[in-house]
N, C-alpha and C positions, 0 to 999 in steps of 0.2 A: 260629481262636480256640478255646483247650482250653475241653472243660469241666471244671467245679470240683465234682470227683468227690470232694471231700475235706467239702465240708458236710454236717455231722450232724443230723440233726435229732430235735429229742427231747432229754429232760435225759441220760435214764438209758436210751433206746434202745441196740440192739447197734449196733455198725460194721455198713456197707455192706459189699453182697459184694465179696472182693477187696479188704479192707483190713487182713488180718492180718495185714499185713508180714512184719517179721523178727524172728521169737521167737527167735532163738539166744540171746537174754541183750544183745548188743550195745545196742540199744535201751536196754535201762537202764545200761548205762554212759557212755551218749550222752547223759542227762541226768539226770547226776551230776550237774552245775554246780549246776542249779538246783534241788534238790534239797538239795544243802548248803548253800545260801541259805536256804533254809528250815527248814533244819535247825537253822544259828548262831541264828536266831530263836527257835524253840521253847527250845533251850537256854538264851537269853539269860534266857528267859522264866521258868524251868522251879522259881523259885521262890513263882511265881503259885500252885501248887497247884490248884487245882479244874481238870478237865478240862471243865467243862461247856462247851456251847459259849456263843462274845461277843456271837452277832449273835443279834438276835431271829430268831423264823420267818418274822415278815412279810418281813426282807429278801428271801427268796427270792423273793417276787410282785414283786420289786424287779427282779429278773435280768434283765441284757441287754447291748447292745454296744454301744450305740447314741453313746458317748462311753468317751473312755480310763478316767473317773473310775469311770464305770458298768460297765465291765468288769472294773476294781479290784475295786469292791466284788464284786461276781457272784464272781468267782476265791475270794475270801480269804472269802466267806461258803460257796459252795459246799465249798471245802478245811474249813472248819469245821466243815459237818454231813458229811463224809466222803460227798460226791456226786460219783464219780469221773466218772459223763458227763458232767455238766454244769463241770466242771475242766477235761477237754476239751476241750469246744467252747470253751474260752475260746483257746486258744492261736492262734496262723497258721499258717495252711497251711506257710510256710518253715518255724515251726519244726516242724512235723508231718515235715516233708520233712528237712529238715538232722539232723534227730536217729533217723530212721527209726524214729519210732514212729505205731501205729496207738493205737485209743481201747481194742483188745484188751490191748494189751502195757502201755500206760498204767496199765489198771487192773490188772493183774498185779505190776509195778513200783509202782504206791500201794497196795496189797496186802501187799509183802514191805516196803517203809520203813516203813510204821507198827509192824506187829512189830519190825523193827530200832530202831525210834525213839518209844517210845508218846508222847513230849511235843510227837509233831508235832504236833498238832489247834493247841496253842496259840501255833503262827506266824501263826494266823488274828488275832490281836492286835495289829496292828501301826498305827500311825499316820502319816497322811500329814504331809511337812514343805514339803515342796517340788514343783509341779511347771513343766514347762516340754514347748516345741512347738520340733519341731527342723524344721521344713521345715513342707507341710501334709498330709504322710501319714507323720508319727513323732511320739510324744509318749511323756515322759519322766514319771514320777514318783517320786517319792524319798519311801523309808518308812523308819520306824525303830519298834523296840522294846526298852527295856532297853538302850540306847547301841550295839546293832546296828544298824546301815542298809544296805537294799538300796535298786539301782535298776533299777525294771522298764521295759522298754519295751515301747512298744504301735505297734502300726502301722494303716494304714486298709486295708482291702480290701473293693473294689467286689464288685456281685455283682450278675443278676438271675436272675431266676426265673420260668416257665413253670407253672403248674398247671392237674392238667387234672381236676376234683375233688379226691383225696386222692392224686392221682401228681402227680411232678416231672418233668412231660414234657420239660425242658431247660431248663438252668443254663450260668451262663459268669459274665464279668467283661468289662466293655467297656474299650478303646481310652482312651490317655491324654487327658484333658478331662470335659467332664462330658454324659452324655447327655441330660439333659434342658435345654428352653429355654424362656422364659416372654416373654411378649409380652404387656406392660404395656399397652399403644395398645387392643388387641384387647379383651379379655381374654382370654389362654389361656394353657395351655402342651401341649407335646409332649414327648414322647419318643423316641431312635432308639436300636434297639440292634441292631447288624449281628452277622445272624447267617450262618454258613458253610451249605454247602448240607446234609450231616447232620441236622442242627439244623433247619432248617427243614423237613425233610420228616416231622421226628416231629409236629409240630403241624399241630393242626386248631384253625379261628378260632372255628367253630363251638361247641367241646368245652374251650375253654380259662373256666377259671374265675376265676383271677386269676394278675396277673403283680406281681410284686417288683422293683422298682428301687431299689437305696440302698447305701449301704456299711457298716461294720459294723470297730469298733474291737478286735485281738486281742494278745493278750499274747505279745509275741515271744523276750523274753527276762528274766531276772533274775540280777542278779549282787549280788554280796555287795562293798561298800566295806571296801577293808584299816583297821583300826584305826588311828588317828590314835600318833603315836612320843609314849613319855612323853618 
């Protein structure tokens, strides 16, 4: 079982070593899509005027993953106050992977679109209309501003985590089902997460200070709905 060398941790921390990717430029043409999504947005918008940002500050003590809706928000308040790491950490590893960008090239790429476009800030404007759960590890929402709608999708990904004070002495994602089990009779519950033997030898039981088990909702995609025909 790999580890999940791809979690960030931290709003506005650098990338992990070994996660520059591929700076040739490709990266940002890899996601264009979503990117003009968000783009037809701010435009839509773009006779709002004030760039200030929509979301109060407290949202940010709000930030998390922990639901598709809570990811929403975190995304489009983060994209608000121009918090390019924590933008990041919203997405999924596929789309990290499929688009071959790292959190370097990310912010380089929201970097040069804001110069190209200053009325992005105000995509952060948008309204939910609709959402919907397409299985139990996909979830749909549909947003609009200004008769724009996009539809973003989110997906679940497992995770736990090993610490051993302030290190992450090993990370992964378990096996299809769910690791923990709870025994109502008793009362208890357990947890099992099989690790490979790598993994097992970086840990000490002794030296471990807390472990993470749960999953965690990320934004895989967003696409732009064609305009309805006059």
């Amino acid at each position: 079982m790999g580890r999940r060398v791809d979690r960030e941790r931290g709003w506005n921390g650098g990338a992990r070593p070994g996660t520059r990717g591929n700076r040739s430029g490709r990266s940002h043409r890899l996601v264009r899509g979503l990117a003009t999504g968000l783009t037809a947005l701010a435009l839509a918008l773009a006779t709002g005027g004030c760039l200030c940002p929509s979301h109060p500050p407290e949202a940010l003590t709000r930030a998390g993953f922990r639901s598709p809706r809570q990811t929403f928000e975190t995304f489009f308040a983060a994209f608000d106050y121009q918090l390019f790491g924590l933008e990041f950490r919203c997405f999924s590893a596929e789309f990290r992977r499929r688009n071959r960008v790292s959190e370097i090239t990310w912010r380089e790429f929201r970097d040069q679109l804001e110069r190209e476009h200053p009325l992005l800030r105000l995509a952060a404007r948008v309204e939910v209309v609709e959402e919907f759960a397409e299985g139990p590890r996909t979830h749909w929402i549909v947003a609009k501003a200004a008769g724009r709608t996009v539809r973003l999708r989110f997906v679940r990904e497992d995770f736990y985590e090993f610490w051993a004070g302030d290190v992450l002495a090993t990370d992964g994602t378990w096996p299809e089902g769910e690791p923990w089990k709870l025994d109502a009779a008793a009362p208890a519950a357990s947890v099992t997460l099989p690790l490979d033997v790598d993994q097992a030898a970086t840990l000490n039981a002794a030296s471990i200070s807390e472990i993470r088990v749960g999953y965690e909702w990320k934004l895989d995609d967003l696409v732009e709905e064609p305009a309805p025909r006059p």
